[in-house]
C-alpha positions as CSV (number, residue, x, y, z in Angstrom):
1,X,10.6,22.9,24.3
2,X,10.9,20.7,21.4
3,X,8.7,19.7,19.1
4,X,8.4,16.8,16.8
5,X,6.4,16.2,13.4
6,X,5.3,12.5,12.9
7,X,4.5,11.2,9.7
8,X,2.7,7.8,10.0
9,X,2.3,4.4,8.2
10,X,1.9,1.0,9.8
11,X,4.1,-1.7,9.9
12,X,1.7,-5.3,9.4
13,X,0.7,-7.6,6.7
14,X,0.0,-6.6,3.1
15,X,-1.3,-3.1,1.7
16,X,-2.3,-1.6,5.5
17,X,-4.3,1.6,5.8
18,X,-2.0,4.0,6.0
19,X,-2.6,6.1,9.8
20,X,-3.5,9.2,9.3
21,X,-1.2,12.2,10.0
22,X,-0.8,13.5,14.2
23,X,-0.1,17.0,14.9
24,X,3.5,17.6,16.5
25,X,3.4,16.1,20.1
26,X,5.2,17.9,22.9
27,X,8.5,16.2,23.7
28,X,9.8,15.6,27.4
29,X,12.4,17.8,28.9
30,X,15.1,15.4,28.0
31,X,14.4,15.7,24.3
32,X,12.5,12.2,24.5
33,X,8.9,11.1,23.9
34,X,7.7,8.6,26.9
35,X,6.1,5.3,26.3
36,X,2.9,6.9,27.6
37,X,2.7,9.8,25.2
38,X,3.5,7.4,22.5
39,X,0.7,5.0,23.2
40,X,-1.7,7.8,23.7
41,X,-0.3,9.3,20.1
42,X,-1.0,5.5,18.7
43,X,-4.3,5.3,20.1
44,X,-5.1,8.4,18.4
45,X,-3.7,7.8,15.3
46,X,-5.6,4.5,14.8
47,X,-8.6,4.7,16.9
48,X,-7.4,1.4,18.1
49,X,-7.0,-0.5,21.5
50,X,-3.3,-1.2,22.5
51,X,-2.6,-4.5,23.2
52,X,1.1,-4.9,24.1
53,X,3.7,-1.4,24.8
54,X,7.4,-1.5,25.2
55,X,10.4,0.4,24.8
56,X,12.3,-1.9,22.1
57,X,16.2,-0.8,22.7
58,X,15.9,2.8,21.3
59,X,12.7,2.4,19.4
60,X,8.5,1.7,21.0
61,X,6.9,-0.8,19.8
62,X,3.0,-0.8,20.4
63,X,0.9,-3.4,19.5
64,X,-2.6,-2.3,18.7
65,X,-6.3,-3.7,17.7
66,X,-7.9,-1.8,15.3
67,X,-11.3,-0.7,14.8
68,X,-11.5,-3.1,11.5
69,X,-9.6,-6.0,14.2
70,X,-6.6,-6.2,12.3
71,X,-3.3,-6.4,14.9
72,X,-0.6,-4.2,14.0
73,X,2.6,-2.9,15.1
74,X,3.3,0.8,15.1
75,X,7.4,1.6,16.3
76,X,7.5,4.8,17.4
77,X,10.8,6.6,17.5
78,X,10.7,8.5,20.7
79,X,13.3,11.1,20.0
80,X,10.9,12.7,17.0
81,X,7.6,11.1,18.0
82,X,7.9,9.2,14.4
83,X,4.9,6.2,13.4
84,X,6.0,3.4,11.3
């Protein structure tokens, strides 16, 4: 089984509070994180509501509501579970 080690920070507007760090998620069997593990792993990361999930040609891209109501984008990579 593989494991992956995501380090996070959000991708939105100026200055954003940083996510905080996930522990490692397990992976798939075919080495891949699916777009369900990586919208759970966003909704835990930011406590938020997601809005909008889809696999972007090789990268996720979530759209979530925060608890402070800012909309963000997280892109997860879903070969090491990585938030940006």
């Amino acid at each position: 089984m593989l494991w992956a080690a995501a380090t996070a920070s959000a991708v939105a507007g100026p200055n954003p509070a940083p996510l905080p760090q996930t522990p490692p998620v397990l992976l798939s069997q075919a080495g891949r994180m699916t777009l369900e593990q990586a919208v759970d792993r966003v909704q835990q990361s930011t406590g938020g509501r997601v809005l909008d999930a889809r696999d972007a040609g090789g990268v996720y891209r979530i759209k979530v509501l925060t608890p402070r109501g800012e909309v963000r984008i997280v892109l997860v990579d879903p070969r090491s579970g990585a938030m940006r």
